[in-house]
Backbone as XML, in Angstrom:
<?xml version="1.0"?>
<chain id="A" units="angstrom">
  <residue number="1" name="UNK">
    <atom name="N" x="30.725" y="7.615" z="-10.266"/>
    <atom name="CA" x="29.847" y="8.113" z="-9.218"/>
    <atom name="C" x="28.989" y="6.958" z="-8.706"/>
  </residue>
  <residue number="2" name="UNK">
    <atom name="N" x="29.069" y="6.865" z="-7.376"/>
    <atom name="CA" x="28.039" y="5.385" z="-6.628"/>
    <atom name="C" x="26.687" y="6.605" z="-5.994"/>
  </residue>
  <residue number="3" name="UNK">
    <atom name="N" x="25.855" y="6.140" z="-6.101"/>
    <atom name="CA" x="24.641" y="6.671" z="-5.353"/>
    <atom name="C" x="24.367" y="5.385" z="-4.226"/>
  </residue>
  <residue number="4" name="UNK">
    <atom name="N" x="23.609" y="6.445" z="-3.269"/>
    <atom name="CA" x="23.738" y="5.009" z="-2.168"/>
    <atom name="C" x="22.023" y="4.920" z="-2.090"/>
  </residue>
  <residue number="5" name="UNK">
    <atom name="N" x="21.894" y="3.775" z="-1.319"/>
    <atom name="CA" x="20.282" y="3.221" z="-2.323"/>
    <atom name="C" x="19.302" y="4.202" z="-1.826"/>
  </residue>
  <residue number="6" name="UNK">
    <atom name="N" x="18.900" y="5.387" z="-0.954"/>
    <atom name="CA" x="18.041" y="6.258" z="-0.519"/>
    <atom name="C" x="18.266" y="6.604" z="-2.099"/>
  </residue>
  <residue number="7" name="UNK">
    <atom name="N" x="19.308" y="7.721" z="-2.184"/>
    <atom name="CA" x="19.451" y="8.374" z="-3.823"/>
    <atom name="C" x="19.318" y="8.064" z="-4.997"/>
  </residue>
  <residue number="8" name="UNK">
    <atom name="N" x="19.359" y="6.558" z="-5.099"/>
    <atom name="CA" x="18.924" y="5.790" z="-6.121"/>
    <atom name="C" x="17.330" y="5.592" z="-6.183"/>
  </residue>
  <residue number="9" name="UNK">
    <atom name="N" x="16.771" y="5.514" z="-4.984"/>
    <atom name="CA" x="15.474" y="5.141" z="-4.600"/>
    <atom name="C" x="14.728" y="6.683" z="-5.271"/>
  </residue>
  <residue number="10" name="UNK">
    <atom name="N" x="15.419" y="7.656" z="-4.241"/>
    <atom name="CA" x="14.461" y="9.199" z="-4.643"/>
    <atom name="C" x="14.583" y="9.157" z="-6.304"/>
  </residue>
  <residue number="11" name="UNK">
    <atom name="N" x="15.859" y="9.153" z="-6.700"/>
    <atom name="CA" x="15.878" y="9.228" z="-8.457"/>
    <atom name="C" x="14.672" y="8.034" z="-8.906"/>
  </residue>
  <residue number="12" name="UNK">
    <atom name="N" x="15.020" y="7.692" z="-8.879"/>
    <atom name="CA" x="14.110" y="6.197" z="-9.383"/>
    <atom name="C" x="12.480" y="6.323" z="-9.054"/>
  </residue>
  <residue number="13" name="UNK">
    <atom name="N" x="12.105" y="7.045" z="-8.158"/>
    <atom name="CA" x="10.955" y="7.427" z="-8.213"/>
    <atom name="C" x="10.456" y="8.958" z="-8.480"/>
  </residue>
  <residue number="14" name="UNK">
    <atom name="N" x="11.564" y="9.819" z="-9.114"/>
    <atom name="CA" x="11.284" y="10.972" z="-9.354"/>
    <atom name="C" x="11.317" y="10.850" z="-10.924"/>
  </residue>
  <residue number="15" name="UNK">
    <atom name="N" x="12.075" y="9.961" z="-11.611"/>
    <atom name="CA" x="11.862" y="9.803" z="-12.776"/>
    <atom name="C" x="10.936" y="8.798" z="-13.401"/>
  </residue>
  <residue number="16" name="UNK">
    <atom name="N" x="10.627" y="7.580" z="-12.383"/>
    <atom name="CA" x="9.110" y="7.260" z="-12.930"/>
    <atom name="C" x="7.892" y="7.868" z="-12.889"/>
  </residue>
  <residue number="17" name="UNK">
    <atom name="N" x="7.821" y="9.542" z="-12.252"/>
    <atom name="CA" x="6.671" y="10.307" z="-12.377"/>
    <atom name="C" x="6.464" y="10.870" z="-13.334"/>
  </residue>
  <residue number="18" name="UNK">
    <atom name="N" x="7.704" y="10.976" z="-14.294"/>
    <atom name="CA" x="7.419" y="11.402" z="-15.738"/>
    <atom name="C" x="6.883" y="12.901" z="-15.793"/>
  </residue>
  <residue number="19" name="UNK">
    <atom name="N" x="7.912" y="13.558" z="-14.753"/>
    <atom name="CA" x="7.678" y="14.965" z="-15.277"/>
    <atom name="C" x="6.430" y="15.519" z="-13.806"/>
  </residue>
  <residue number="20" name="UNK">
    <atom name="N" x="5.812" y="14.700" z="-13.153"/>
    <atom name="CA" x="5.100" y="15.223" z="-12.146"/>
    <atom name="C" x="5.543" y="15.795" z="-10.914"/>
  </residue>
  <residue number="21" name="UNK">
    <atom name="N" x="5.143" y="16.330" z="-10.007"/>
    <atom name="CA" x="5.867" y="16.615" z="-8.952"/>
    <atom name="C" x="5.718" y="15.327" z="-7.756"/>
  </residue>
  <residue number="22" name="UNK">
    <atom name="N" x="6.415" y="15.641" z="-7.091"/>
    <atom name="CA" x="6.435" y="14.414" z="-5.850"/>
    <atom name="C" x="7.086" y="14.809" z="-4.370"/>
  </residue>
  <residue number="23" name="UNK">
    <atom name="N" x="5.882" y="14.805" z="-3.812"/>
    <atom name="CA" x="6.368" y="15.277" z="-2.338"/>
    <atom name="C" x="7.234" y="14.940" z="-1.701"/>
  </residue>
  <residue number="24" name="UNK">
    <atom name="N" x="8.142" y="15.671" z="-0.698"/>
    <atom name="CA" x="8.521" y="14.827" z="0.089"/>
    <atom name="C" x="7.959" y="13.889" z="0.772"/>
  </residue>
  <residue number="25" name="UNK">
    <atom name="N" x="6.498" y="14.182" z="1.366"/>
    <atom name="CA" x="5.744" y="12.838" z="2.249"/>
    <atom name="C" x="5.719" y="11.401" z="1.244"/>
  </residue>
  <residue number="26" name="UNK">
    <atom name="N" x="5.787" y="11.718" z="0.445"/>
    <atom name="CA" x="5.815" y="10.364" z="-1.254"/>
    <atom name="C" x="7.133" y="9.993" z="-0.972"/>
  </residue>
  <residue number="27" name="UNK">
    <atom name="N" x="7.677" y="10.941" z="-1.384"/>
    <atom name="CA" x="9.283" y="10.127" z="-1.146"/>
    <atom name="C" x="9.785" y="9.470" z="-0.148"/>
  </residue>
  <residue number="28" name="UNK">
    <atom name="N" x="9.402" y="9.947" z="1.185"/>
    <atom name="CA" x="9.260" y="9.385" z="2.442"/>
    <atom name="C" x="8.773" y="7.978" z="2.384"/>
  </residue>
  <residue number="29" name="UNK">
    <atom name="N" x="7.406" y="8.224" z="1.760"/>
    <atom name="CA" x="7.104" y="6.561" z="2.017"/>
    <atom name="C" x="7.127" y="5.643" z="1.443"/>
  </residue>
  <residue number="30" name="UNK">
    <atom name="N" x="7.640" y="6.027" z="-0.030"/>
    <atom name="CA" x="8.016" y="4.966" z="-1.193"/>
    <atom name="C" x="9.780" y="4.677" z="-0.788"/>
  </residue>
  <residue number="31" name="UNK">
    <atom name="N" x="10.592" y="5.540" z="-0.583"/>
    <atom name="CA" x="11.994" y="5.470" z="-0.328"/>
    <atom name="C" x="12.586" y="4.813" z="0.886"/>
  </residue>
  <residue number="32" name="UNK">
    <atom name="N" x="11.684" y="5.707" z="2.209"/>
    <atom name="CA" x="12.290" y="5.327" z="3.177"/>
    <atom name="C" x="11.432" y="3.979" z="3.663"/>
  </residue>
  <residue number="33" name="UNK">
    <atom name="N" x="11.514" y="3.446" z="5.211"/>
    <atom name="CA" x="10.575" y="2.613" z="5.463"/>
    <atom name="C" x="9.554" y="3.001" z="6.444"/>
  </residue>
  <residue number="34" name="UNK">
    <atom name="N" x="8.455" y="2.902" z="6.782"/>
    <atom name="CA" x="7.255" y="3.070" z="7.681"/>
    <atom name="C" x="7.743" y="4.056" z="8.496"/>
  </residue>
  <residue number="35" name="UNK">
    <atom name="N" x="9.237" y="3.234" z="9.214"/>
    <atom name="CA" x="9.366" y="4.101" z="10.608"/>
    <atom name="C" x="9.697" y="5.419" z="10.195"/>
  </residue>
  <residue number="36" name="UNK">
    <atom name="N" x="10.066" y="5.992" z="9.419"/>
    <atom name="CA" x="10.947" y="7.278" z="9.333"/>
    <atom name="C" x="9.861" y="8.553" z="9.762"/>
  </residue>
  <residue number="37" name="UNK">
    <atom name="N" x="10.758" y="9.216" z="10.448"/>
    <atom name="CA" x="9.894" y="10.659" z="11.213"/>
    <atom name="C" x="9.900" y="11.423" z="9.897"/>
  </residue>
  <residue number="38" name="UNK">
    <atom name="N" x="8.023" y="11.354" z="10.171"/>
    <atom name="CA" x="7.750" y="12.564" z="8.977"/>
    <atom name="C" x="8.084" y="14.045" z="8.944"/>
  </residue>
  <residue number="39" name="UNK">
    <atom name="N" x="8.599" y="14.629" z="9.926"/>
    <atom name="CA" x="9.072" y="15.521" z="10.351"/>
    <atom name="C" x="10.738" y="15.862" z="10.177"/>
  </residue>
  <residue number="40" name="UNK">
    <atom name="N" x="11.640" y="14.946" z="9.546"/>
    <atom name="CA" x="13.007" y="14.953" z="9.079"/>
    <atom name="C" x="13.209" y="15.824" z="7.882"/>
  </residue>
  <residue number="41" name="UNK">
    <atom name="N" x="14.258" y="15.998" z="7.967"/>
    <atom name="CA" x="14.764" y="16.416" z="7.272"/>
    <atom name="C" x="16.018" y="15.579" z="6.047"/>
  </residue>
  <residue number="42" name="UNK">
    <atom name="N" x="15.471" y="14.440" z="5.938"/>
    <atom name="CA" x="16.107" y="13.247" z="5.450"/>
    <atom name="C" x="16.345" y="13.508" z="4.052"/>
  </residue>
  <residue number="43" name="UNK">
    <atom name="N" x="14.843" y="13.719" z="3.445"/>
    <atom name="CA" x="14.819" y="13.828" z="2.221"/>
    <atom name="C" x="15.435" y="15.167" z="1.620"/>
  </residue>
  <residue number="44" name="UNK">
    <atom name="N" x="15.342" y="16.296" z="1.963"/>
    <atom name="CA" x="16.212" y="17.510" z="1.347"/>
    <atom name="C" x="17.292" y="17.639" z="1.526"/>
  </residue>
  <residue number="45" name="UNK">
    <atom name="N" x="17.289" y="16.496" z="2.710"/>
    <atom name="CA" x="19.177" y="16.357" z="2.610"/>
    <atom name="C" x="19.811" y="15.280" z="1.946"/>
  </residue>
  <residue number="46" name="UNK">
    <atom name="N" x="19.116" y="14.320" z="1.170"/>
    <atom name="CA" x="19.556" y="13.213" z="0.269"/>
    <atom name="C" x="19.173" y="13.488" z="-1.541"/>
  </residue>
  <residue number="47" name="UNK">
    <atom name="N" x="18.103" y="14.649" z="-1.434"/>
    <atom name="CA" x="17.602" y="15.517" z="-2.747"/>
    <atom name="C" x="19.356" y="16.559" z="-2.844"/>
  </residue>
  <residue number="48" name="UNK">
    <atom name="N" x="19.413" y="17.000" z="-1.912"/>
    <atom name="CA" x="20.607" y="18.280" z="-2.046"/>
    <atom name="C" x="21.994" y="17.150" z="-2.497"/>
  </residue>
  <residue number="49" name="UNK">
    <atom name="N" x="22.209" y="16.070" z="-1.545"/>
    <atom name="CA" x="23.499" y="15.097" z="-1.847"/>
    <atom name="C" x="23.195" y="14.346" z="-3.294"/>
  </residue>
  <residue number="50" name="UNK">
    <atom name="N" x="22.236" y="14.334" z="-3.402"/>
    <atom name="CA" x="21.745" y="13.444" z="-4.902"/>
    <atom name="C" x="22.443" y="14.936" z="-6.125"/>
  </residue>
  <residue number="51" name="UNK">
    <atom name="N" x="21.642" y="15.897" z="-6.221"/>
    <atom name="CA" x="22.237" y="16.739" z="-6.859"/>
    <atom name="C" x="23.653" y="17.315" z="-7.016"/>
  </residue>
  <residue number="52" name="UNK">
    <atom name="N" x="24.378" y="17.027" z="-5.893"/>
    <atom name="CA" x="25.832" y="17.521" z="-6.429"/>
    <atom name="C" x="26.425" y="15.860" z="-6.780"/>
  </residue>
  <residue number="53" name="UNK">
    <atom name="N" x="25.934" y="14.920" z="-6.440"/>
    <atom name="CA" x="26.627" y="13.790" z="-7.658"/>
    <atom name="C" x="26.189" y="13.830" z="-8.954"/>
  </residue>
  <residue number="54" name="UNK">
    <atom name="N" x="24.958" y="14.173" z="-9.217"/>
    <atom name="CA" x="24.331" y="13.799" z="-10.798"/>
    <atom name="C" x="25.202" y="15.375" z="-11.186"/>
  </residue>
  <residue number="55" name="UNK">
    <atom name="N" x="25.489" y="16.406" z="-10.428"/>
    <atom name="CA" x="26.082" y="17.925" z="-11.181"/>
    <atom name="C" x="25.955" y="18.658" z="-11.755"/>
  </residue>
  <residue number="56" name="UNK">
    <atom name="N" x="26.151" y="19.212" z="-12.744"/>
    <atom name="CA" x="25.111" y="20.568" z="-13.373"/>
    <atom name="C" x="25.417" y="19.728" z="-15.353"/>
  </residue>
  <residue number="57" name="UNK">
    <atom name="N" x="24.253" y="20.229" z="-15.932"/>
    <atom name="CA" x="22.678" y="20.755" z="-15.045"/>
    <atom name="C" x="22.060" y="20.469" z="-14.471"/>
  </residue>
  <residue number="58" name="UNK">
    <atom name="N" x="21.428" y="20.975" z="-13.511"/>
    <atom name="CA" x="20.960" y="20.173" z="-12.563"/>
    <atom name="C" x="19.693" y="19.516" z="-12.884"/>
  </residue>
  <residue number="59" name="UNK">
    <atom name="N" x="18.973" y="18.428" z="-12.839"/>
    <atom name="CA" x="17.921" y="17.400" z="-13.428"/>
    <atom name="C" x="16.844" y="17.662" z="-12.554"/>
  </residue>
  <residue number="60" name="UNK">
    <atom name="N" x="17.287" y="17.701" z="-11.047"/>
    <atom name="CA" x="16.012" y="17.806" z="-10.091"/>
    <atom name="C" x="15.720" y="19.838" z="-9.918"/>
  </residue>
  <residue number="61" name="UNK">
    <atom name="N" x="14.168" y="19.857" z="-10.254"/>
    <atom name="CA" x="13.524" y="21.068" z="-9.476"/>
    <atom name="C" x="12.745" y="20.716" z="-8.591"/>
  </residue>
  <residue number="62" name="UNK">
    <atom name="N" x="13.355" y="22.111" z="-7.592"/>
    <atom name="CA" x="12.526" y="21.904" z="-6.465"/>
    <atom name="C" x="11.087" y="22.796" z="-6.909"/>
  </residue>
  <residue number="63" name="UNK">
    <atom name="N" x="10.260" y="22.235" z="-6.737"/>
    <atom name="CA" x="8.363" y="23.110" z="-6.538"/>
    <atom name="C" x="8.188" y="23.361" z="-5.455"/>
  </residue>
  <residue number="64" name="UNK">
    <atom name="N" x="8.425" y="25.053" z="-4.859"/>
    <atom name="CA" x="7.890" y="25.418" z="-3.709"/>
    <atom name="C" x="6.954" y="25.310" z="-3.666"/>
  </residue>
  <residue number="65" name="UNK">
    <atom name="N" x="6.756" y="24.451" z="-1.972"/>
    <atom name="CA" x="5.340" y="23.976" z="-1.633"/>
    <atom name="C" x="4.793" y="22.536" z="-1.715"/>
  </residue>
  <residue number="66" name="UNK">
    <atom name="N" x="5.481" y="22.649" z="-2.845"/>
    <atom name="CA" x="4.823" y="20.978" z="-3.414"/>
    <atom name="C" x="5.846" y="19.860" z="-3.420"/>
  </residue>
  <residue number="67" name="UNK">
    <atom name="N" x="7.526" y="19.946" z="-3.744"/>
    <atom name="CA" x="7.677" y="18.874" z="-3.554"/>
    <atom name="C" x="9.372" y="19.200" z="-4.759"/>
  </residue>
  <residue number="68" name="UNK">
    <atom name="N" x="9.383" y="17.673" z="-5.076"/>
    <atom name="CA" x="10.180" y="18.063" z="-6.719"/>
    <atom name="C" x="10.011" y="17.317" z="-7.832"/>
  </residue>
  <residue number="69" name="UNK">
    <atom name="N" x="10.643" y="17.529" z="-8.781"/>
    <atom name="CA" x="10.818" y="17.152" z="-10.316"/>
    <atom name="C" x="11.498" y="16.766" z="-10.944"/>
  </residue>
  <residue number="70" name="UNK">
    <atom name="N" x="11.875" y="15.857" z="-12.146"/>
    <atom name="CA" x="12.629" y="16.030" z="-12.597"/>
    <atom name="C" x="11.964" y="16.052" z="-14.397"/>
  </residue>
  <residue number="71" name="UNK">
    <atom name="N" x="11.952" y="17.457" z="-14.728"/>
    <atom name="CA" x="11.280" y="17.673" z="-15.809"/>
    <atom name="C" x="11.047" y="16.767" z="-17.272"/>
  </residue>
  <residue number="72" name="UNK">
    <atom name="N" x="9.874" y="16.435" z="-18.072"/>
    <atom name="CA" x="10.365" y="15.752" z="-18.997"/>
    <atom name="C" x="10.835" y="15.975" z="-20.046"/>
  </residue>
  <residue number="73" name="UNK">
    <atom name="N" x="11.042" y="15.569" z="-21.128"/>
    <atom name="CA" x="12.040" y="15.725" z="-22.210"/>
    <atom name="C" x="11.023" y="17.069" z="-23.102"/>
  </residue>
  <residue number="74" name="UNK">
    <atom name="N" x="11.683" y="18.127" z="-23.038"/>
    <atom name="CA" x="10.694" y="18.850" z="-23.368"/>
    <atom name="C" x="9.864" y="20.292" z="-22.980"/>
  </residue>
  <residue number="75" name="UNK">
    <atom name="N" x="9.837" y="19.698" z="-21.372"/>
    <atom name="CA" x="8.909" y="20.357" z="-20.565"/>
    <atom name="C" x="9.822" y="21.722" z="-20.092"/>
  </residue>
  <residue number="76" name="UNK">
    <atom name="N" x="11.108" y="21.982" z="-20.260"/>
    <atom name="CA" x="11.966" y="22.648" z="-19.834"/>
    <atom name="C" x="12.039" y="22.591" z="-18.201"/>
  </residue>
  <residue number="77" name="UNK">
    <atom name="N" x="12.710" y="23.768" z="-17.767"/>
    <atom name="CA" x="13.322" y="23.482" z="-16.196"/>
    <atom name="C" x="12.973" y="24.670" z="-15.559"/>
  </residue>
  <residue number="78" name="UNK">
    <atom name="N" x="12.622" y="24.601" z="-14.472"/>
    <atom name="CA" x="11.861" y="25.708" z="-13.256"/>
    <atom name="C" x="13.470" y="26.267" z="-12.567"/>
  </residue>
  <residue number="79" name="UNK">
    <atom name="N" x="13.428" y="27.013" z="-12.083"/>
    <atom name="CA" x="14.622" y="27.751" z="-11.575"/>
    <atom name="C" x="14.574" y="27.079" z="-9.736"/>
  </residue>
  <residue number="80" name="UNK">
    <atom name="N" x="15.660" y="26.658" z="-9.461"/>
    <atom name="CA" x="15.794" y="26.154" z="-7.921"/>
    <atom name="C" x="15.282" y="26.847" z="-7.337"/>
  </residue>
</chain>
């Protein structure tokens, strides 16, 4: 499986939160660059393509409202 560097980027900063949540506007601006319209739909569509490569179980929860996760060792898992 290749991840392409957005998906590597969102993983890579969803698992250095260590279990916190992380917005899309975060992911936006740590992942993408300055220009990207905050108003896209970039990120739930590279969160949704990220998840069917990594496959079940699935690692990322989404937090309505807030953003997503990827739970820590422990913390168990929120339902999509």
């Amino acid at each position: 499986m290749e991840l392409t560097r957005k998906e590597f980027g969102v993983l890579e900063v969803l698992l250095a939160a260590k279990g916190s949540v992380v917005s899309s506007e975060e992911l936006l601006e740590r992942v993408w660059d300055e220009n990207a319209d905050p108003f896209t739909t970039t990120v739930r569509v590279t969160v949704m393509t990220l998840r069917k490569k990594l496959g079940e179980p699935g690692i990322i929860d989404t937090v309505v409202g807030s953003g997503y996760r990827v739970p820590s060792a422990g913390s168990g898992s929120a339902e999509d």
